[in-house]
N, C-alpha and C positions, 0 to 999 in steps of 0.2 A: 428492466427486469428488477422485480424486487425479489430480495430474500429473506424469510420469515428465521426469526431466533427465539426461540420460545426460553426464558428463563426459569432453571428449575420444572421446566412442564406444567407451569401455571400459567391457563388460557387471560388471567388478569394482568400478566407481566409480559405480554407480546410487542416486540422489536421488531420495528421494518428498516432494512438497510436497503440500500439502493447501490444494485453490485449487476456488473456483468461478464461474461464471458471472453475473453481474449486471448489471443495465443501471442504469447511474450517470448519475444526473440531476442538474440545477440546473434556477431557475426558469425559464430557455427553450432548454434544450438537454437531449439524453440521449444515451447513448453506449454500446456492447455493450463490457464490457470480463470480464477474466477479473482475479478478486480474488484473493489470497495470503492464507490463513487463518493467523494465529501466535496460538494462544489463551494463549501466554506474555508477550505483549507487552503494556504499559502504555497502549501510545500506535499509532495506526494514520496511515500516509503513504500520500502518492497523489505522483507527481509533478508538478512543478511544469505541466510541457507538459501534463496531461488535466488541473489546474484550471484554466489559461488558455482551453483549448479547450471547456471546461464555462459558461466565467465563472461559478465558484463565486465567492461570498460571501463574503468576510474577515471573520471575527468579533472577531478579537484576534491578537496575537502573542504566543509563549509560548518561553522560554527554557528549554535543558534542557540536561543533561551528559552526554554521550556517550561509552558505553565498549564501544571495539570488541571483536570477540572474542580473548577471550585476553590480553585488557591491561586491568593493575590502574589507568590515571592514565587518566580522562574531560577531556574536553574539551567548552568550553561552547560551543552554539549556539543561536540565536535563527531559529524558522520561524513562518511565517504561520498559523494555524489557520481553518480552511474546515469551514462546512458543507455535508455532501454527504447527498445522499438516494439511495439503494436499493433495487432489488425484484429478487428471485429471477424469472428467466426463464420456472420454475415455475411462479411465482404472482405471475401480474400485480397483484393486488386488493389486497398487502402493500406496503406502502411503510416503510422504514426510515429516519433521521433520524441522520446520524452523525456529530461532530465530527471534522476530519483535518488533520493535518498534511502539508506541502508540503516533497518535498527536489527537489532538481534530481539525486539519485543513490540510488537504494535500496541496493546493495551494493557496497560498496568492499572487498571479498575479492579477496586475489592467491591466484592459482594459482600452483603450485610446478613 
């Protein structure tokens, strides 16, 4: 499934993410949410508000270096890591198991 982002509503600046549907669970909550597919990424986030409201399970804390786009100097931050569980909307019968990290902001891109 893709999902279209139109920037500013100019048909010149159109984003395709590649996102699907899932219902993201803990041991006594679920929740219909739509996921961001990045099959280039190391490490997968969820925000901090949908682990609060999941009461996901803290597993550990992991430290990492973050470098934004376009910038050679990372900077270190320490997040919570949560396990979250998964199943495709599709297929109820599938349940997935997935370690995730917590920011309280997924993109900090300025528009120009």
């Amino acid at each position: 499934m893709l999902s279209l982002c139109l920037k500013f509503q100019n048909p010149s600046h159109i984003i395709l993410l590649q996102t699907c549907s899932v219902i993201a669970q803990s041991r006594s909550k679920t929740k219909s949410e739509r996921m961001l597919i990045d099959s280039g990424n190391e490490k997968s986030f969820v925000t901090i508000q949908l682990a609060s409201k999941l009461k996901l399970p803290i597993i550990r804390k992991e430290c990492l270096t973050i470098y934004a786009f376009g910038r050679n100097k990372g900077y270190k931050m320490e997040f919570y890591v949560y396990q979250l569980r998964i199943r495709s909307e599709q297929d109820l019968q599938t349940l997935l198991g997935i370690e995730i990290l917590a920011t309280d902001l997924m993109s900090g891109a300025e528009t120009a």
